[in-house]
N, CA, C and O of each residue as an XYZ file, in Angstrom:
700
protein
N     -12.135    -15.267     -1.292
C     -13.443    -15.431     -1.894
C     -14.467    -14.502     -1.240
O     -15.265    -13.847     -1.911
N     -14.420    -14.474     -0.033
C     -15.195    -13.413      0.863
C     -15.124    -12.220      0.521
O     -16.162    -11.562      0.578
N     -13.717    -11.495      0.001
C     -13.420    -10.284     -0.325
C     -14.252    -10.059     -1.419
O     -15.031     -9.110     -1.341
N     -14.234    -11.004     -2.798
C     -14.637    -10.893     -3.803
C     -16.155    -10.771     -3.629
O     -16.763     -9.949     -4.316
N     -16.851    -11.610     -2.676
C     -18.456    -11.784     -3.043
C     -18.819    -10.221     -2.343
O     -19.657     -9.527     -2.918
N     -18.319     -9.840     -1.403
C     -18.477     -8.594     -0.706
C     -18.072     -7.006     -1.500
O     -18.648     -5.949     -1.242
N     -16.946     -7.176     -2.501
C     -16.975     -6.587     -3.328
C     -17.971     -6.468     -4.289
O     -18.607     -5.417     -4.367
N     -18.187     -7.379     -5.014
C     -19.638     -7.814     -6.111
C     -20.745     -6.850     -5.144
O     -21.083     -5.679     -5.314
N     -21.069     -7.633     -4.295
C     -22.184     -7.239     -3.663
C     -22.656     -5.399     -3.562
O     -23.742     -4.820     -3.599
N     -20.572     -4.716     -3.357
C     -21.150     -3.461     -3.099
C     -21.405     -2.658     -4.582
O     -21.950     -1.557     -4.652
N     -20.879     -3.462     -5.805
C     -21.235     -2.824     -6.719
C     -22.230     -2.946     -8.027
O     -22.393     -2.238     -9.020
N     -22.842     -4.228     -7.544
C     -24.474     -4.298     -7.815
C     -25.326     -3.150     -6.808
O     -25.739     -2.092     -7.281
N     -25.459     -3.412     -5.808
C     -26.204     -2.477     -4.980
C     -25.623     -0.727     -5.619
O     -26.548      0.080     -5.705
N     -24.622     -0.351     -5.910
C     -24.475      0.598     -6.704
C     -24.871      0.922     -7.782
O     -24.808      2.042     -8.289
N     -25.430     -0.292     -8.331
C     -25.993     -0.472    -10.208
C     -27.239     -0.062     -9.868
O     -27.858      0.922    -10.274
N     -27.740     -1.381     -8.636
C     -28.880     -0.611     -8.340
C     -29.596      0.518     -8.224
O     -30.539      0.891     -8.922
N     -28.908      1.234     -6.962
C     -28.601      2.550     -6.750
C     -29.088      3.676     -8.096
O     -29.877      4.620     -8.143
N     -28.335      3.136     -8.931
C     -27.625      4.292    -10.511
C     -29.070      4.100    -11.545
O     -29.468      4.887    -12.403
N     -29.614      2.908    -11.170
C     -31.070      2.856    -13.006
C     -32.024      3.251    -11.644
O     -33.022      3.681    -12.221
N     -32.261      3.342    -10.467
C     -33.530      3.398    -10.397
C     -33.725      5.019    -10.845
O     -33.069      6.051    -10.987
N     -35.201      4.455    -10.972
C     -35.720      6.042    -11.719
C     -37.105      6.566    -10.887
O     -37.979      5.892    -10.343
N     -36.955      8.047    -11.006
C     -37.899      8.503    -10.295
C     -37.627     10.163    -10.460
O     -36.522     10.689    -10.596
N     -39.169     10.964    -10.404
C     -39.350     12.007    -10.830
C     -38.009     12.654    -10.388
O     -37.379     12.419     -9.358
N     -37.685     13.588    -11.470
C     -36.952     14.593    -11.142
C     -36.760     16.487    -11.314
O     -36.360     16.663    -12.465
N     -36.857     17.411    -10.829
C     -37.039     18.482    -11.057
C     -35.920     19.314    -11.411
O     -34.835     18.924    -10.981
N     -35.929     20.291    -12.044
C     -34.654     20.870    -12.338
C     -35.201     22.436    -12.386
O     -36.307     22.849    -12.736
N     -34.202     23.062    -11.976
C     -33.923     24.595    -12.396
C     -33.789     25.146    -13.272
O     -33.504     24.144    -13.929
N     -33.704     26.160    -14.197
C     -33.165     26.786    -15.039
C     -33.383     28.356    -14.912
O     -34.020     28.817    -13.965
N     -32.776     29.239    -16.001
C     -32.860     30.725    -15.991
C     -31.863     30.540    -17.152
O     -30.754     30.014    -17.247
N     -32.954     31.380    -18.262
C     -31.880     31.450    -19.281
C     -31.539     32.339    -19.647
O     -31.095     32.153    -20.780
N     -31.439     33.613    -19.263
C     -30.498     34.875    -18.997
C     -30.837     35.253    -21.094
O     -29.893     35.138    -21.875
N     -31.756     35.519    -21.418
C     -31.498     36.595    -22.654
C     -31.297     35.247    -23.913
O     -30.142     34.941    -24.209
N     -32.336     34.594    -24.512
C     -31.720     33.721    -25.213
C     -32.262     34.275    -26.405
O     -33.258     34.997    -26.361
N     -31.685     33.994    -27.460
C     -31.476     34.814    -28.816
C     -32.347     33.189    -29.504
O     -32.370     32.073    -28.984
N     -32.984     33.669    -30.844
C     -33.842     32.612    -31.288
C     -33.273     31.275    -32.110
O     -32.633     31.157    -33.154
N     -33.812     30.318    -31.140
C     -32.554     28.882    -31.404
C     -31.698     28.565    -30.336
O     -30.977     27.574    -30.213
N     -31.831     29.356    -29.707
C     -30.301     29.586    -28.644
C     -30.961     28.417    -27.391
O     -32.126     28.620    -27.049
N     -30.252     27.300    -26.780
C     -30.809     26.271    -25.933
C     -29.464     26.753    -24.630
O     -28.336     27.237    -24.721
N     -30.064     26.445    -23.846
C     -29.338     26.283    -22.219
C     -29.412     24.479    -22.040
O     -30.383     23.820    -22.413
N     -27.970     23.796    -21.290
C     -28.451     22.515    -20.874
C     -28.159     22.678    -18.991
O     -27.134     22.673    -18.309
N     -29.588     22.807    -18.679
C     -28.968     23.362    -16.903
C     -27.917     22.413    -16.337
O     -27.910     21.201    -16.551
N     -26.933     23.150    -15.513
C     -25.566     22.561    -15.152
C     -25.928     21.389    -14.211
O     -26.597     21.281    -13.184
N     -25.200     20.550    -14.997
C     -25.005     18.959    -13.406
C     -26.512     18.157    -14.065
O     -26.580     16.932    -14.158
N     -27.099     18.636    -14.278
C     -28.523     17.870    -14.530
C     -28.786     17.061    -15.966
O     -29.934     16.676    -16.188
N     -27.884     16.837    -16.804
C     -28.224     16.536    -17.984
C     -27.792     15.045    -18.946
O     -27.610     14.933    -20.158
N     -27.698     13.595    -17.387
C     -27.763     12.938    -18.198
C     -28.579     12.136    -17.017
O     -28.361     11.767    -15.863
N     -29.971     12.064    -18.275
C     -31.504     11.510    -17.450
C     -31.460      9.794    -18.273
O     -31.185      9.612    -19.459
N     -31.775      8.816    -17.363
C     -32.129      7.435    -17.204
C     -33.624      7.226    -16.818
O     -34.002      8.090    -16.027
N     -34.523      6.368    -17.139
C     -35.841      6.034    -16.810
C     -36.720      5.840    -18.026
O     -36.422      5.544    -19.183
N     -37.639      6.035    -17.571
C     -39.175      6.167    -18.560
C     -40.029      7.635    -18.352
O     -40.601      7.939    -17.305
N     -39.995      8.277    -19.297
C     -40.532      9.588    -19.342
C     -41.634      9.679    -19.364
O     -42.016      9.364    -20.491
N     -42.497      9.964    -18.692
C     -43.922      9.441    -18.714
C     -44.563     10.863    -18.705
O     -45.746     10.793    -19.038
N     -44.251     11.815    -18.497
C     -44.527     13.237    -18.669
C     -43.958     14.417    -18.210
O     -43.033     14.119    -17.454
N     -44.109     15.875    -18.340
C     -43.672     17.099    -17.775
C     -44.510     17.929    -17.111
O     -45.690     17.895    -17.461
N     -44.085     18.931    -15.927
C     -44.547     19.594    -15.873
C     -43.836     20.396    -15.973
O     -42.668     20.028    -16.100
N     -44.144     22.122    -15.978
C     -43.482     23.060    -15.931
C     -43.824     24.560    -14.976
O     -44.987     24.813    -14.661
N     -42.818     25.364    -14.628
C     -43.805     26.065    -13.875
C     -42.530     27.446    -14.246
O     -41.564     27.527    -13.488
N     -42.641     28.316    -15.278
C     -41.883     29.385    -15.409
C     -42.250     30.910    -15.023
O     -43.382     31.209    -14.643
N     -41.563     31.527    -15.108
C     -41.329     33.201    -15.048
C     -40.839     33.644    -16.556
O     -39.811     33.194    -17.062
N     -41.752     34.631    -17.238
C     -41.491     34.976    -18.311
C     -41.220     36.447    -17.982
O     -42.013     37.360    -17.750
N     -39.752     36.426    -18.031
C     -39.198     37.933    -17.150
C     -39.153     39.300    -18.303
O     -39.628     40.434    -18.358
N     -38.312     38.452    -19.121
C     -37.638     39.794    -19.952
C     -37.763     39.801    -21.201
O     -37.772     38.630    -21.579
N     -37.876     40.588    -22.150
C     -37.710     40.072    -23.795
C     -37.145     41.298    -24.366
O     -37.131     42.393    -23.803
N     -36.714     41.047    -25.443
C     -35.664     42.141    -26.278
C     -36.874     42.754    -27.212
O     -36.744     43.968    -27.372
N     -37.602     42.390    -27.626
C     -39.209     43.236    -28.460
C     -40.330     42.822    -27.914
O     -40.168     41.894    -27.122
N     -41.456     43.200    -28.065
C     -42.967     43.183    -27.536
C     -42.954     41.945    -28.966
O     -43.930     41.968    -29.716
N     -42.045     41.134    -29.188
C     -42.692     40.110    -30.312
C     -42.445     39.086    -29.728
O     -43.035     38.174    -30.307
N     -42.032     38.818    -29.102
C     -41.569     37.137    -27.946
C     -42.826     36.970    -26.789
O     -43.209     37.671    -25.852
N     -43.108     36.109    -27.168
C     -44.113     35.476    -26.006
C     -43.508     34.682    -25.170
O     -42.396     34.193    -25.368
N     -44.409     34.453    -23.891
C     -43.644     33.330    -23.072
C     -44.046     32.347    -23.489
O     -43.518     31.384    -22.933
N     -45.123     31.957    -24.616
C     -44.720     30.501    -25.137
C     -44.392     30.119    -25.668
O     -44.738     28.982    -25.987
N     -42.961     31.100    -26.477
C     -42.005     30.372    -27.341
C     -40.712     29.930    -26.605
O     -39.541     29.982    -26.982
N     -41.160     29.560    -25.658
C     -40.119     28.226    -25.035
C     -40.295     27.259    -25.489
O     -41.407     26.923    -25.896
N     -39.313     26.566    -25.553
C     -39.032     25.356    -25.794
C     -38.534     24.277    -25.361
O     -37.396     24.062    -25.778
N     -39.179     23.135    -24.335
C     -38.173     22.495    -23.690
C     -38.071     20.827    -24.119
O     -39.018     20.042    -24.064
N     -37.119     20.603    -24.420
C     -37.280     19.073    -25.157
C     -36.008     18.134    -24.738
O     -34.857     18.569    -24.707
N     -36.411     16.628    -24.383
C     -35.895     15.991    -24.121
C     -35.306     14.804    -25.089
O     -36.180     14.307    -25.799
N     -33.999     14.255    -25.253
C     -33.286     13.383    -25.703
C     -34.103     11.931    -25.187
O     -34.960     11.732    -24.326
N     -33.487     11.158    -26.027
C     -33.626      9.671    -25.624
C     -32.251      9.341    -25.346
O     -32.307      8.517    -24.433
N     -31.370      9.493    -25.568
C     -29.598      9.783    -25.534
C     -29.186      8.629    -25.783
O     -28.153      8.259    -25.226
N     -29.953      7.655    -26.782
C     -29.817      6.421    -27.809
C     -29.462      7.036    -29.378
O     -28.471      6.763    -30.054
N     -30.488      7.868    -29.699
C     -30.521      7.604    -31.059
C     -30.918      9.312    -31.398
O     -30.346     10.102    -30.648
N     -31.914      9.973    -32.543
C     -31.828     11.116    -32.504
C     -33.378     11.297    -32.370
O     -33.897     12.145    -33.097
N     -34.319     10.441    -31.341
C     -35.405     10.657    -30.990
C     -35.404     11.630    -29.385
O     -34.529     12.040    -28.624
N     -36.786     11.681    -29.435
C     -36.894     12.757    -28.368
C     -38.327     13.073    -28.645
O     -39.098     12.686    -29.524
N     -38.494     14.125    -27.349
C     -39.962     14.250    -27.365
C     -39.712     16.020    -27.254
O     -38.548     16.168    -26.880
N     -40.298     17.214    -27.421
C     -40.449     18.290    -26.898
C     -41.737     19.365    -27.030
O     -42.701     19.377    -27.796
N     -41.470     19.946    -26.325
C     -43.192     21.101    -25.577
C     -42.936     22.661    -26.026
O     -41.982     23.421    -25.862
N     -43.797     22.753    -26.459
C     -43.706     24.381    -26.917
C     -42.984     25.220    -28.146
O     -42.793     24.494    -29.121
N     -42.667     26.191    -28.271
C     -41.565     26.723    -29.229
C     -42.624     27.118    -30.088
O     -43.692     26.509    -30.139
N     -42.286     28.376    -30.932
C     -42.885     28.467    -32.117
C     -43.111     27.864    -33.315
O     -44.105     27.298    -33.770
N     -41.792     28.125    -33.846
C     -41.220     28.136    -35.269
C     -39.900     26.769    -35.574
O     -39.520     26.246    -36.622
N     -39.475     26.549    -34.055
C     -38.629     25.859    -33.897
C     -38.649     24.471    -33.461
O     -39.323     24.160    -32.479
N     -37.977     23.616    -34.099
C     -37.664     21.813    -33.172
C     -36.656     21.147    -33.992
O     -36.014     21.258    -35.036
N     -36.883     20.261    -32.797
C     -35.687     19.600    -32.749
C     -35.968     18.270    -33.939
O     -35.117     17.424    -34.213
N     -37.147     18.326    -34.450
C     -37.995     17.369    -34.537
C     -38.186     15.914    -33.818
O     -38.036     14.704    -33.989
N     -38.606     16.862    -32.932
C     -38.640     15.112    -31.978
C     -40.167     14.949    -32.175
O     -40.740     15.580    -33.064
N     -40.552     14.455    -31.692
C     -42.359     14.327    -30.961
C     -42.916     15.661    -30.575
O     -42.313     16.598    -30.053
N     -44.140     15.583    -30.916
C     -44.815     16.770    -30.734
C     -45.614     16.514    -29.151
O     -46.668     15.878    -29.146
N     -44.975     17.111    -27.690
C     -45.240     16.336    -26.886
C     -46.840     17.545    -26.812
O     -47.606     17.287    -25.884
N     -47.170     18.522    -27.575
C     -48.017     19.691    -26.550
C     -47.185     21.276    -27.176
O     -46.139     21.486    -27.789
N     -48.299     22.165    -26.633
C     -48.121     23.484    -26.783
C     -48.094     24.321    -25.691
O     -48.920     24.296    -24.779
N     -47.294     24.948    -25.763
C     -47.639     25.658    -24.488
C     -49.196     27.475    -24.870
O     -48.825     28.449    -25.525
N     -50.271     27.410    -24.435
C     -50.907     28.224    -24.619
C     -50.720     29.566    -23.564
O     -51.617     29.879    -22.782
N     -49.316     30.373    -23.665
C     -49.213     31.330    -22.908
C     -49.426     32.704    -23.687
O     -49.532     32.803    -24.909
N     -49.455     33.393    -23.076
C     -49.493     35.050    -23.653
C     -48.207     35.458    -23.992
O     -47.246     34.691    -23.927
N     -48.102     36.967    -24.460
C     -46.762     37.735    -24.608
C     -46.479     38.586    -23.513
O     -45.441     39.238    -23.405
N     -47.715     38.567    -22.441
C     -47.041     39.122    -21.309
C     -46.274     38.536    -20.257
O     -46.312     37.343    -19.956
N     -45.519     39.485    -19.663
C     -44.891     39.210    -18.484
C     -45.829     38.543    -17.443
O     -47.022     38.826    -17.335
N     -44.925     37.285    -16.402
C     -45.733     36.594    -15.459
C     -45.447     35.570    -15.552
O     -44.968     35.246    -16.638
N     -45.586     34.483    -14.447
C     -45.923     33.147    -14.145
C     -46.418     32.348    -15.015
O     -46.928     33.086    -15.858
N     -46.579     31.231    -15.329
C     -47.361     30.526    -16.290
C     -46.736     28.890    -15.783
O     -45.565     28.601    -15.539
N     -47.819     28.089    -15.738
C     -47.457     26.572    -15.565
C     -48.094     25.787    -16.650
O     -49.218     26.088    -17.051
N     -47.271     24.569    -17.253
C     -48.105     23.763    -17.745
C     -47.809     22.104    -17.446
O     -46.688     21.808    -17.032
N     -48.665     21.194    -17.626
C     -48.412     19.902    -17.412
C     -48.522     18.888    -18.757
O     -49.013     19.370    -19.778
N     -48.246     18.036    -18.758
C     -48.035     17.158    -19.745
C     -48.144     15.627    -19.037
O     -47.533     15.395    -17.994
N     -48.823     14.792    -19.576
C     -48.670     12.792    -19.930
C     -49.218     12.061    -20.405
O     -50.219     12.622    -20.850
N     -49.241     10.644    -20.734
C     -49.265     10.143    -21.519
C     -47.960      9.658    -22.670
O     -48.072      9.318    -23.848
N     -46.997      9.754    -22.001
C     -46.031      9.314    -22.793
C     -45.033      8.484    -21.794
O     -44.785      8.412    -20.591
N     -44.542      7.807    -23.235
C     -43.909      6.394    -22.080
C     -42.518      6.253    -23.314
O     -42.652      5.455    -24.242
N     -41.463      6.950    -23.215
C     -40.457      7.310    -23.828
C     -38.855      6.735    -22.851
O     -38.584      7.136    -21.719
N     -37.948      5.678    -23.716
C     -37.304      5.198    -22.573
C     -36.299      5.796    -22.896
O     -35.970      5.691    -24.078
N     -35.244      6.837    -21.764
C     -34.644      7.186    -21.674
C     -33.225      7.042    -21.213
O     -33.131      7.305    -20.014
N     -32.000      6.683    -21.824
C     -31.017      6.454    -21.406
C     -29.699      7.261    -21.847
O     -29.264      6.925    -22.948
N     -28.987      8.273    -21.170
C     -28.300      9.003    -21.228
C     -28.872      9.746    -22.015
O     -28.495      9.793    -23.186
N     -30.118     10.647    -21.475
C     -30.802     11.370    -22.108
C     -30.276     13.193    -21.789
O     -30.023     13.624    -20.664
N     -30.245     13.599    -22.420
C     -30.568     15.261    -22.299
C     -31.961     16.123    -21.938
O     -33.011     15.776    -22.478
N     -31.940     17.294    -20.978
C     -33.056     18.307    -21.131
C     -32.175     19.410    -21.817
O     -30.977     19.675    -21.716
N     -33.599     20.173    -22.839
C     -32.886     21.046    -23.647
C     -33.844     22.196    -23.219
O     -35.052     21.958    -23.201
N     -33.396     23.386    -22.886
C     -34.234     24.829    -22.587
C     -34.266     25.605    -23.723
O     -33.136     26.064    -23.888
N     -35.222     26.068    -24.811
C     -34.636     26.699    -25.530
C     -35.521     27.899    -25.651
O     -36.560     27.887    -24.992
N     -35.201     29.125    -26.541
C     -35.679     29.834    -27.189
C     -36.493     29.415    -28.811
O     -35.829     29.341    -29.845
N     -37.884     29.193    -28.777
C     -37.940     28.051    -29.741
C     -38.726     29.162    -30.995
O     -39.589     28.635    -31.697
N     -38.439     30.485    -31.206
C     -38.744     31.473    -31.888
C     -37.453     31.623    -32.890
O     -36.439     32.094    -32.375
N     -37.407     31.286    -34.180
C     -36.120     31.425    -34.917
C     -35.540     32.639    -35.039
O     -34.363     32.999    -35.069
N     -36.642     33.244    -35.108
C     -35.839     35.167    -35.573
C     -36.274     35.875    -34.129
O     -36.660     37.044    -34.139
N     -36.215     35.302    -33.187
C     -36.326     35.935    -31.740
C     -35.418     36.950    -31.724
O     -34.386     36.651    -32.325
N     -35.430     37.927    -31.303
C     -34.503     39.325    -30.865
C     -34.139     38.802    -29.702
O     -32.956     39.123    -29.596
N     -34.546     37.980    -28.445
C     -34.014     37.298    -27.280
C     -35.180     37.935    -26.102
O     -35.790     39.001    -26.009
N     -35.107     36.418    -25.122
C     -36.401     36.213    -24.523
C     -35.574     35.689    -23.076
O     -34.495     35.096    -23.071
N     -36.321     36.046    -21.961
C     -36.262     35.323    -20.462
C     -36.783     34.982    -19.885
O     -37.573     35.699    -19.270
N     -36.692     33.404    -19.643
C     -37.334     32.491    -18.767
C     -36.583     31.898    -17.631
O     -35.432     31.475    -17.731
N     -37.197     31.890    -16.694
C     -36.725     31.127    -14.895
C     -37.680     30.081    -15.058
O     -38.661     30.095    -15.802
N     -37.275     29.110    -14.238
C     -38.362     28.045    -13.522
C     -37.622     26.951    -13.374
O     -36.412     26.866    -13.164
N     -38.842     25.687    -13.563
C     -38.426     24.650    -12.439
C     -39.363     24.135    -13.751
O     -40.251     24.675    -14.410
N     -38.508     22.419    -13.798
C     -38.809     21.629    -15.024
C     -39.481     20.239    -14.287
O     -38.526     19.633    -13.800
N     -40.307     19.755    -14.110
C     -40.513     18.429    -13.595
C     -40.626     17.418    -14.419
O     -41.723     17.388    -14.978
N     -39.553     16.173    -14.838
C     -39.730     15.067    -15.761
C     -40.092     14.066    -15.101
O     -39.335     13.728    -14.192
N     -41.259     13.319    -15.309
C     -41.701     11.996    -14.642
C     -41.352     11.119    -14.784
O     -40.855     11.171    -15.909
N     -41.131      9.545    -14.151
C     -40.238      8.841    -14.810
C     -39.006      9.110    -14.686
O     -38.691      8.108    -15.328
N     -38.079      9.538    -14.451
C     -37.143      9.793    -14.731
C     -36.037     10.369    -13.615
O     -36.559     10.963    -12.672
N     -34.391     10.260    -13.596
C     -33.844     10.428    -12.572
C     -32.265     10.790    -13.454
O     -31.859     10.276    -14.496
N     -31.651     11.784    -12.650
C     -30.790     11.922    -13.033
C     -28.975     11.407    -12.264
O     -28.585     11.777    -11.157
N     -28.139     10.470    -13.278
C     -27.912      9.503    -13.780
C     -26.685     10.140    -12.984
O     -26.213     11.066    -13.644
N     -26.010      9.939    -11.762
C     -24.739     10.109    -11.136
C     -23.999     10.565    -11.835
O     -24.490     10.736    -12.951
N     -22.523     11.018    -11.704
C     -21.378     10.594    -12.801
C     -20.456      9.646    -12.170
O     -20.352      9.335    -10.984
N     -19.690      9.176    -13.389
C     -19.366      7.542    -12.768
C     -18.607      7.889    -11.575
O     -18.603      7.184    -10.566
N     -17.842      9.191    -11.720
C     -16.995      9.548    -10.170
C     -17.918      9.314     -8.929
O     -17.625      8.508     -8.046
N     -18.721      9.850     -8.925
C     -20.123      9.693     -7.393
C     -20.044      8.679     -7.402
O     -19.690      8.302     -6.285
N     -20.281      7.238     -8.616
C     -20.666      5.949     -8.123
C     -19.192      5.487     -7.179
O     -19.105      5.334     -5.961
N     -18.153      5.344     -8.209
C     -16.917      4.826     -7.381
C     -16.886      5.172     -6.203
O     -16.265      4.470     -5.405
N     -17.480      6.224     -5.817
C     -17.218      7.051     -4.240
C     -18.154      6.200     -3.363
O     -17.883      6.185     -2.162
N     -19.207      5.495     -3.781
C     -19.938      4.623     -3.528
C     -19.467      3.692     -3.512
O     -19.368      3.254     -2.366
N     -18.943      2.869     -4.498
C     -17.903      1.332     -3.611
C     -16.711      1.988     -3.091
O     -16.038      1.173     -2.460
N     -16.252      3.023     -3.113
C     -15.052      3.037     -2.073
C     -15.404      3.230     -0.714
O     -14.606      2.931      0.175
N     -16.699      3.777     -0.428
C     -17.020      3.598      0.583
C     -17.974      2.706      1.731
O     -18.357      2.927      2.879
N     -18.132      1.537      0.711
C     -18.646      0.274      0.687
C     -17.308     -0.264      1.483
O     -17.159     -0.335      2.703
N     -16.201     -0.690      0.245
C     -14.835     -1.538      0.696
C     -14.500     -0.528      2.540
O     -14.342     -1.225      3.542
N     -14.447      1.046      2.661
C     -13.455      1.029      3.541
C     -14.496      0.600      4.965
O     -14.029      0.056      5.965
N     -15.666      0.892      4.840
C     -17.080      0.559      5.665
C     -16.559     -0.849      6.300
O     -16.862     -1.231      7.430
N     -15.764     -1.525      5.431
C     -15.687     -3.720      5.764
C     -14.725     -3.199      6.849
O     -13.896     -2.301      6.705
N     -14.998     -3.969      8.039
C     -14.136     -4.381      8.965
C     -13.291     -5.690      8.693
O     -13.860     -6.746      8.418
N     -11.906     -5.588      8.777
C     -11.287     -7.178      9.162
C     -11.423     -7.609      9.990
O     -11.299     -6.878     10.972
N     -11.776     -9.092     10.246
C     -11.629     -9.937     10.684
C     -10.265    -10.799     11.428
O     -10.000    -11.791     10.749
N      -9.579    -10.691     12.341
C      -8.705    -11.369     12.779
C      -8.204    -12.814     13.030
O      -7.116    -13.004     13.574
């Protein structure tokens, strides 16, 4: 019975562990994206929480014509329930989710940040989507760093198990 309640124990505290939610930031670089064309940055793409807003902070490096701006990015998030979602920027393009905001950048090269909130969007096995949000884009390059509020990204179940296995071998016997 001891084994069992001590087991339980380590894999609630793992459940625990797995929903709490809290800001999370992510990377990206989308190397030349052609118009429509989305990146999902690696390891980062299944978000749990309440989305309560974005920030963003990019590099608008490269473009294939003087017709791509850096604010036809596009970055939009899943609810990873149903086919809602919220997303920021893009021209011509969506996902049709929610209209979270615009991004007001230029067509030149450079830095550019924007922020976003006011939204309270619940997220479970959600997606971030990077896109090129210009349909007839010739292809565009963006770097940066994505900040979703609310929100945390969601182990895979392998990490958790590694978590009660190292709960169980942690127990000392008793003699």
């Amino acid at each position: 019975m001891k084994r069992f309640a001590l087991t339980a124990a380590g894999v609630a505290a793992a459940a625990v562990a797995v929903s709490a939610s809290a800001d999370v930031t992510i990377s990206f670089d989308t190397e030349n994206l052609l118009g429509l064309q989305c990146i999902l940055p690696a390891g980062e793409n299944t978000l749990a929480g309440t989305l309560t807003g974005m920030s963003i902070v990019t590099n608008f490096y490269a473009s294939a014509s003087s017709g791509v701006w850096a604010s036809d990015l596009l970055v939009a998030v899943s609810d990873g329930t149903s086919a809602a979602g919220i997303e920021w920027g893009g021209y011509n393009a969506s996902f049709g989710f929610a209209d979270g905001g615009s991004f007001s950048w230029s067509p030149n090269y450079g830095t550019y940040s924007s922020s976003f909130s006011g939204y309270n969007m619940a997220v479970n096995n959600g997606t971030l989507y990077i896109c090129n949000g210009w349909s007839t884009s010739p292809g565009g390059s963006w770097s940066g760093e994505v900040t979703l509020y609310g929100v945390s990204v969601v182990p895979a179940p392998g990490a958790v198990a590694l978590l009660g296995v190292a709960g169980l071998a942690g127990r000392r016997r008793r003699d």
